[in-house]
ROTORLUM-123946 format. One record per residue (C-alpha): residue number from 0; y, z, x. Coordinates in steps of 0.001 Angstrom, whole numbers. Example, Ala and Ser with C-alpha at 12.3 -4.5 7.8 and 13.67 -1.06 7.14 Angstrom:
2
> seq, py, pz, px
> 0, -4500, 7800, 12300
> 1, -1060, 7140, 13670
//
This chain:
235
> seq, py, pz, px
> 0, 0, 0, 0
> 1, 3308, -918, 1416
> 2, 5651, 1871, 2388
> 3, 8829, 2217, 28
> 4, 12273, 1658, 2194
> 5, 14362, 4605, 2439
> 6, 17593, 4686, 395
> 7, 20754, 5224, 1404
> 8, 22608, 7615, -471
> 9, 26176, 7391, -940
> 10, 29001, 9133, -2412
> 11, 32224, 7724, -3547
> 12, 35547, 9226, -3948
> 13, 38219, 7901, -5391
> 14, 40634, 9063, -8114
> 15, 41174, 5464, -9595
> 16, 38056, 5162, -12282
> 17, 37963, 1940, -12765
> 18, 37641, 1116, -9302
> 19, 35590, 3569, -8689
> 20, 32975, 2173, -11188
> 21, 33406, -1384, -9800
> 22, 32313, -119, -5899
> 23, 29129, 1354, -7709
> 24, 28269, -1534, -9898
> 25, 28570, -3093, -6175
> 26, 26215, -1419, -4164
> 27, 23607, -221, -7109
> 28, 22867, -3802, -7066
> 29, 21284, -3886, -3633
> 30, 17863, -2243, -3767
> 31, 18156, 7, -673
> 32, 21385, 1542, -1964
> 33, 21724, 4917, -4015
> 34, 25026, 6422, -5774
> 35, 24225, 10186, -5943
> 36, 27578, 11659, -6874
> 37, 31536, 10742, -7592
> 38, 34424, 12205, -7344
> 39, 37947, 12142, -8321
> 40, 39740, 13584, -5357
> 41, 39563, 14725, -1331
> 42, 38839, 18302, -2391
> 43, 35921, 17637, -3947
> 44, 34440, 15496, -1035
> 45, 33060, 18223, 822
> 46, 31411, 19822, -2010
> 47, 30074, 16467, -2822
> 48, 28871, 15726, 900
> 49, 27418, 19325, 984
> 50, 25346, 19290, -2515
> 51, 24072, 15778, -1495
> 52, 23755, 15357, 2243
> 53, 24589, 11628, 1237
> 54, 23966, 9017, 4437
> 55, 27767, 7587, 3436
> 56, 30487, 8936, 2338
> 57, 33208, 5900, 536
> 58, 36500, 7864, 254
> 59, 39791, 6762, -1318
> 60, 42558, 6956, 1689
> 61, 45497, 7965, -888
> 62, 44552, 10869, -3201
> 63, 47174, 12966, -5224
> 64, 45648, 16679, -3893
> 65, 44164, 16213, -86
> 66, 43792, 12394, 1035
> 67, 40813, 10744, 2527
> 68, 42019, 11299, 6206
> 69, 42804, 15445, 6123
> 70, 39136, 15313, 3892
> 71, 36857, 13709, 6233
> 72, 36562, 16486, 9262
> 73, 36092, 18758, 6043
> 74, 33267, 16714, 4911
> 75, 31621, 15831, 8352
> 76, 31779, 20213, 8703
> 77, 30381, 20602, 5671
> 78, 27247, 17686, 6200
> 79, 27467, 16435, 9730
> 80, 24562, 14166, 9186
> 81, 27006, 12086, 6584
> 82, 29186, 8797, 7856
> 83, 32973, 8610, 6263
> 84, 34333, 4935, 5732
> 85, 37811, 5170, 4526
> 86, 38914, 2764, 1624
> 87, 42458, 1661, 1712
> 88, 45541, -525, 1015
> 89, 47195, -415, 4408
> 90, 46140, -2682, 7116
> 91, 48507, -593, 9467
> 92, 46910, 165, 13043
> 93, 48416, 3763, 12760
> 94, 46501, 4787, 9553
> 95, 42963, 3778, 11306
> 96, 43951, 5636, 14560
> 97, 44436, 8756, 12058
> 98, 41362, 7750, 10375
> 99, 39079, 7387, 13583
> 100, 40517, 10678, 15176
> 101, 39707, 12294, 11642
> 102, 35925, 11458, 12188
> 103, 35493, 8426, 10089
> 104, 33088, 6092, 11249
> 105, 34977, 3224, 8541
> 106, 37986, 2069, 7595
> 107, 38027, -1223, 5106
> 108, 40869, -2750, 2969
> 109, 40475, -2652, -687
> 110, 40910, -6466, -494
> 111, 37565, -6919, 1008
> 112, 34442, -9269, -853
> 113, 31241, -7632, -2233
> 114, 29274, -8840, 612
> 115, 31551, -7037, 3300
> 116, 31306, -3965, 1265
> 117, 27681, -3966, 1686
> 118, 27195, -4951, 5398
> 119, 29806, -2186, 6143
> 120, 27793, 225, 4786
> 121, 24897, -816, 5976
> 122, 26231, -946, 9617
> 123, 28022, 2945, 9205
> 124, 24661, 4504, 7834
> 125, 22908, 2869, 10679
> 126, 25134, 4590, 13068
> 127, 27156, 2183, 13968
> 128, 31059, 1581, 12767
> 129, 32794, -835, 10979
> 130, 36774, -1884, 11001
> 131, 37631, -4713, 8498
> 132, 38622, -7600, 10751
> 133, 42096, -8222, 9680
> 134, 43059, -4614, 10757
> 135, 40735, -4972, 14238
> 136, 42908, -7733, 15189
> 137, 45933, -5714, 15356
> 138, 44330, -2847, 16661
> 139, 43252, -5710, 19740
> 140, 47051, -6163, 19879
> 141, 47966, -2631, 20491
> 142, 44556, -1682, 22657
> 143, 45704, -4895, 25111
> 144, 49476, -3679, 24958
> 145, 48566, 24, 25960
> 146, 46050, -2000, 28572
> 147, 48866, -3636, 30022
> 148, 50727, -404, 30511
> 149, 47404, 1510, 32101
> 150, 47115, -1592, 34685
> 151, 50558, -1014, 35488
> 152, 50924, 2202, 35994
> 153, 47418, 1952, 38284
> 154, 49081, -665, 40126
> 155, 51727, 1381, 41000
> 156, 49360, 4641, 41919
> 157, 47074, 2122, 43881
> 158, 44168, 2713, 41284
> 159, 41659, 89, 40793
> 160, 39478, -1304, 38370
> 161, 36230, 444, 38509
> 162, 35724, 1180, 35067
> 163, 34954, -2510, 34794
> 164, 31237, -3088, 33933
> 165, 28785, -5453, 36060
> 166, 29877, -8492, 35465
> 167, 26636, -9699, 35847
> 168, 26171, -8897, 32395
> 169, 27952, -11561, 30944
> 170, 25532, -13683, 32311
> 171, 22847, -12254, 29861
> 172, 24883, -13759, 26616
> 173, 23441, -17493, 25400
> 174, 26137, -19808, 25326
> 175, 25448, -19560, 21307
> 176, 26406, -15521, 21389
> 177, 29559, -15974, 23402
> 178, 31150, -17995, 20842
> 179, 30170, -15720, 18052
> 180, 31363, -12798, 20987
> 181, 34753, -14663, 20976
> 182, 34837, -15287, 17140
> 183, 34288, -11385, 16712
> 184, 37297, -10910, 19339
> 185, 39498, -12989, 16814
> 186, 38684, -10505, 14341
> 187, 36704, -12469, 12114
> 188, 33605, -11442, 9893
> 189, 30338, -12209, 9804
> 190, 30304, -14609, 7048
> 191, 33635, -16742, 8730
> 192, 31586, -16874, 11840
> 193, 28630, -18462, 10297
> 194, 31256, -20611, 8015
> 195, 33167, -22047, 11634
> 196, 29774, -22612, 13640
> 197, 28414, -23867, 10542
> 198, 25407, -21535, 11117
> 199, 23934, -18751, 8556
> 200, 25712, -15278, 7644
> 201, 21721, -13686, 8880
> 202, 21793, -16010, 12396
> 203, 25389, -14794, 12719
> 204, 23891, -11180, 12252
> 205, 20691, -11397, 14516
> 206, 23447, -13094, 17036
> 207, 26033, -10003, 16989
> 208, 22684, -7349, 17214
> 209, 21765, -9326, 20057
> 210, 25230, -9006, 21790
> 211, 25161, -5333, 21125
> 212, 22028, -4704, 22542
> 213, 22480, -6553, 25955
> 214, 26057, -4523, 25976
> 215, 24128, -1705, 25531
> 216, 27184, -660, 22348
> 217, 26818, 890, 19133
> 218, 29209, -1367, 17400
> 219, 30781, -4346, 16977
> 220, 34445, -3026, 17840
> 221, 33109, -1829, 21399
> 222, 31824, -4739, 22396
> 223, 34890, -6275, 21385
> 224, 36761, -3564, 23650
> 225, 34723, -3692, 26695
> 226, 34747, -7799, 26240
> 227, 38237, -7643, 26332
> 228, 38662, -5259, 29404
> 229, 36389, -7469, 31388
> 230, 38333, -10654, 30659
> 231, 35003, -12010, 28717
> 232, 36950, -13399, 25685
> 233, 40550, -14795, 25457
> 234, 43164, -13734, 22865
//
């Protein structure tokens, strides 16, 4: 008899109902997924993440009593086995640099399809973390501006680079999972990847695991990072 795959359990807060019900109607469509509890505000989201030990946590960033950002180290105290991803309107770099320092694992615009719903999830209860790619480009901006600075000031010290990695690595990538490598700098998803090398959103997928494993990274957004420190892609 084959073995049932394990659920992921998610809880969602956010104090807009209607939305709230269209995220679940979302992901209680894919088989794997389970909603276990909602919730109308950041105050109840470490109750929630407490009672239900849920693998994901989908929190509202704006909340009339205690927003998504201040809630998330409560929630990650109260069930540190649970993943935040932050929902949100604002595709400002300085909101996801609160978010990430809060403990999120997530942050993804409101705008975003369905599909990128799902894969986020998917990724952040895997371990890894997801930043929706129109808000990773900018954050590329300000990482290679504050880059820029750091050489700078090292040049001045007489520091050198020896945080970069082997670059000998490179060499590991096909010529196939560069481009996606590069198409991931440019901030674009999985799905517009697969649309501009005309291949499939799944080859696009086993192409990025691939880069992630011979980077030895959790994520997409490091590899993008140390790809970017090591002069591997152009932006």
């Amino acid at each position: 008899m084959e073995k049932q795959k394990e659920k992921i359990s998610i809880v969602l807060v956010d104090d807009h109902q209607l939305f709230r019900e269209g995220v679940r109607r979302i992901l209680e469509m894919e088989d794997d997924f389970v909603v276990v509890g909602e919730g109308s505000d950041g105050s109840e989201a470490a109750h929630l993440a407490e009672i239900h030990k849920p693998n994901v946590l989908l929190m509202d960033i704006n909340m009339p009593n205690v927003n998504g950002v201040s809630a998330s180290e409560d929630v990650i105290e109260a069930s540190p086995q649970t993943r935040v991803i932050i929902l949100s309107i604002h595709d400002d770099e300085g909101y996801v640099y609160r978010t990430l320092r809060s403990g999120a694992s997530g942050y993804l615009l409101k705008e975003m399809g369905g599909t990128e719903l799902v894969e986020a999830v998917r990724v952040v209860a895997r371990g890894g973390a997801y930043i929706h790619p129109k808000v990773t480009g900018k954050l590329i901006d300000e990482f290679r501006r504050l880059s820029e600075q750091e050489e700078s000031a090292d040049r001045s010290v007489g520091i050198d680079d020896s945080h970069m990695l082997d670059p000998r690595i490179i060499d590991t990538l096909t010529r196939r999972e560069l481009e996606v490598l590069q198409l991931m700098a440019e901030g674009k998803s999985n799905r517009a990847i697969g649309e501009y090398l005309f291949i499939s959103e799944k080859t696009v997928k086993n192409h990025v695991s691939s880069i992630l494993q011979k980077l030895n990274v959790q994520d997409r957004t490091q590899a993008v990072v140390i790809s970017i420190k090591n002069g591997w892609v152009k932006l």
